[in-house]
C-alpha positions as CSV (number, residue, x, y, z in Angstrom):
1,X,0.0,0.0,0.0
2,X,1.2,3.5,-1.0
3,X,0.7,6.5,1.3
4,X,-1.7,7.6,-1.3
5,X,-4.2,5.1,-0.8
6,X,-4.0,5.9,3.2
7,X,-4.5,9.2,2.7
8,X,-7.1,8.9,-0.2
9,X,-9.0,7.1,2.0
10,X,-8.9,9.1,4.9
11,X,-9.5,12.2,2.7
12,X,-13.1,10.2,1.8
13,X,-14.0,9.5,5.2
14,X,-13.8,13.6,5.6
15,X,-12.1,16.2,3.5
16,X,-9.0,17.9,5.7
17,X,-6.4,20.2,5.7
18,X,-3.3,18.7,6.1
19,X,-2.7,19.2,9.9
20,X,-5.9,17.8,10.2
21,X,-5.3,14.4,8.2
22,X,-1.9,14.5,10.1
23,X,-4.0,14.8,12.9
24,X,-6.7,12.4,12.3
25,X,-4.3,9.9,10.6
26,X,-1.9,9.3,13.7
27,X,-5.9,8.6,15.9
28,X,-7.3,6.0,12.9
29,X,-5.1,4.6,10.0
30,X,-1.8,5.3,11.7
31,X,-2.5,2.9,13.8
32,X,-1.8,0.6,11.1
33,X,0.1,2.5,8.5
34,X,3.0,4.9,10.0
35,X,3.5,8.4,8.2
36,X,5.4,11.5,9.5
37,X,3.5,14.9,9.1
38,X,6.2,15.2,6.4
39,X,5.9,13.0,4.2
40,X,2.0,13.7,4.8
41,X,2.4,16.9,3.5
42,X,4.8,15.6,0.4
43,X,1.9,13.1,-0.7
44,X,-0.6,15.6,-0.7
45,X,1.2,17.8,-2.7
46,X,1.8,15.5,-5.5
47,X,-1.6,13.9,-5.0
48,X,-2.5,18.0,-5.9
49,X,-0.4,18.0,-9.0
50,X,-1.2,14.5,-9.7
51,X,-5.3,15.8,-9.8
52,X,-6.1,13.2,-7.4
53,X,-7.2,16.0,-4.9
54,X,-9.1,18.9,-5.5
55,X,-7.9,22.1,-2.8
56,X,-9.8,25.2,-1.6
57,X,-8.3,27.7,0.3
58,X,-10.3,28.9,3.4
59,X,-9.0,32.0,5.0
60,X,-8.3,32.2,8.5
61,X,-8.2,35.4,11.0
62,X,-5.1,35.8,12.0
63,X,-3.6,32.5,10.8
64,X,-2.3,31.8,7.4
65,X,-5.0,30.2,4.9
66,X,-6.5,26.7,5.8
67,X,-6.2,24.5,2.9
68,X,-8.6,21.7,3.1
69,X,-8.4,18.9,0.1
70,X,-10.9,16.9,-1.2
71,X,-10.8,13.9,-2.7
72,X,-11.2,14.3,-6.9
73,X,-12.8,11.8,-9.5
74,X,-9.3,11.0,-10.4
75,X,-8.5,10.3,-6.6
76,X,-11.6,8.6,-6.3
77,X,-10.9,6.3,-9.4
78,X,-7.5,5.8,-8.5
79,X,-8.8,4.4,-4.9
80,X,-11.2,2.0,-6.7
81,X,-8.5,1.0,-9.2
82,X,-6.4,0.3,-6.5
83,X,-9.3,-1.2,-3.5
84,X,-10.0,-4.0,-6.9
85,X,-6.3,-5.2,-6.9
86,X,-5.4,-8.2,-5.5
87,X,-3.8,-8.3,-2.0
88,X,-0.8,-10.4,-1.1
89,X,-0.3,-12.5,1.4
90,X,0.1,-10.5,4.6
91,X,3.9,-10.7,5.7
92,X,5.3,-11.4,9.2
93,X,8.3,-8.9,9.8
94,X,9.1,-8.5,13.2
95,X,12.4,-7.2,14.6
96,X,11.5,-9.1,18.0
97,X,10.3,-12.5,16.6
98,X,14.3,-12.7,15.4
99,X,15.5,-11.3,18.8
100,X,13.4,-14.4,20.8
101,X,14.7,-16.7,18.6
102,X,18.5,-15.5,19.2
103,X,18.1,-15.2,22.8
104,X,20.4,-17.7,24.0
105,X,23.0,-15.8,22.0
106,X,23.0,-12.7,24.2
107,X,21.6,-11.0,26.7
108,X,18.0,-12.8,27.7
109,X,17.9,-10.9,30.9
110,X,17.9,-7.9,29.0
111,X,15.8,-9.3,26.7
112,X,13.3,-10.5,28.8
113,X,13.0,-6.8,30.4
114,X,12.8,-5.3,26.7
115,X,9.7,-8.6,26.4
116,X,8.1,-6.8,29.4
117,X,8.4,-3.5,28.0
118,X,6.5,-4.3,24.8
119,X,4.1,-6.7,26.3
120,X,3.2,-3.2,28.3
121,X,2.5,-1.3,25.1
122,X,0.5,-3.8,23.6
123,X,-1.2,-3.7,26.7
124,X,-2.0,-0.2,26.3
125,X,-2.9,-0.1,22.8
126,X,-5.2,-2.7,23.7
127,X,-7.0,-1.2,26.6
128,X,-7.1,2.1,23.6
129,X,-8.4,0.3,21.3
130,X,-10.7,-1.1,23.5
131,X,-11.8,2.4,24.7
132,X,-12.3,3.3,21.2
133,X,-14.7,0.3,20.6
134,X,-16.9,1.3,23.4
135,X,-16.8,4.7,22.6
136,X,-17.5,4.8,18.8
137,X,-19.2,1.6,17.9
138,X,-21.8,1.2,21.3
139,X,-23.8,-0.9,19.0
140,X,-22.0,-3.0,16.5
141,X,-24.8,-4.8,15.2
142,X,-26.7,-1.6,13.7
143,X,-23.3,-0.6,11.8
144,X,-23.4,-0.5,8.2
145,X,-21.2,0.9,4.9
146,X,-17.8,3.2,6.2
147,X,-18.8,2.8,9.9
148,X,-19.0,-0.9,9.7
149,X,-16.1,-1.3,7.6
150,X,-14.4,1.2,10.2
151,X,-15.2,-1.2,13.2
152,X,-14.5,-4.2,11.4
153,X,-10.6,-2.9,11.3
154,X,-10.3,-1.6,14.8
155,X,-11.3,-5.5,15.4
156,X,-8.4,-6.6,13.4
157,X,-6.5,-4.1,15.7
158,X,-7.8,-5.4,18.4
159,X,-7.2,-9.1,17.3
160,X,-3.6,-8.1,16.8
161,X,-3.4,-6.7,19.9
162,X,-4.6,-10.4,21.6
163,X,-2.0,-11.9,19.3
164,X,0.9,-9.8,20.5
165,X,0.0,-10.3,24.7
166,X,-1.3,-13.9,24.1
167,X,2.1,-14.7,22.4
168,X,4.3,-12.3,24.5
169,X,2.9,-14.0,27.7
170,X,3.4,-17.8,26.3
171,X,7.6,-16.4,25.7
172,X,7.5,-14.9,29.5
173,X,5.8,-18.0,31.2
174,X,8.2,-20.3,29.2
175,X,11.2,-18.5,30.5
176,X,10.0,-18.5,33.8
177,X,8.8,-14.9,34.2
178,X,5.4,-13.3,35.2
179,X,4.3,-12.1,31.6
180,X,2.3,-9.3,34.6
């Protein structure tokens, strides 16, 4: 997936100005595709020159001019070109899947501390994600179109975030520690 797409979709959920998608993006999809407020900005200017978004300049009192894009026909048909691709098989990548499995080669005290640590944020983003469930989607069942499509992927989050403890905990218990 390109940054594009992120944003294109983002953009038709709600049309934004760019510190608002940056905004928006780092409380929804960043929470499953990372982007820096930079290259934010970049994308949206060659999505701009590109025609894929559409921008109108709002002027502000005493702040320089808010300038809030909108997804195009262009940008529109270049999300439904790209939501009809096929998708890949998802990959597994993980930086500390390779670190358990070297563990007897270093450090696993260390390790095992840094296992804590993330087991903690996964916690976290779990009990957010949670929060986020209950807050925004009270009753599931009535869902329908973006808002159900929206719920379905904070439940992959959510799932994930399972995963991640349920896993972490089954490495701590094995090594003798108190995954708590």
């Amino acid at each position: 997936m390109a940054l594009d797409h992120a944003l294109l979709v983002a953009l038709r959920e709600q049309p934004a100005s760019g510190l608002e998608l940056a905004r928006r993006f780092e409380k929804s999809i960043g929470f499953f595709w990372h982007a820096t407020h930079q290259q934010i900005y970049r994308v949206l200017g060659r999505m701009e020159t590109d025609g894929w978004v559409s921008v109108e300049t709002v002027p502000q009192t005493g702040k320089p001019d808010r300038r809030v894009h909108t997804v195009s026909a262009a940008g529109a048909k270049a999300l439904s070109d790209w939501l009809a691709e096929p998708v890949g098989m998802e990959s597994f990548r993980s930086d500390l899947a390779v670190k358990l499995r070297g563990a007897s080669y270093g450090d696993r005290a260390t390790l095992l501390r840094r296992v804590r640590e993330t087991h903690a944020d996964h916690q976290t983003r779990l009990a957010h994600y949670l929060d986020l469930e209950q807050r925004d989607y009270p009753e599931p069942a009535d869902l329908t179109g973006a808002a159900l499509d929206q719920w379905l992927v904070l439940r992959g989050g959510i799932r994930l975030e399972e995963y991640w403890i349920g896993w972490l905990d089954e490495y701590l218990t094995a090594h003798e520690e108190d995954p708590t």
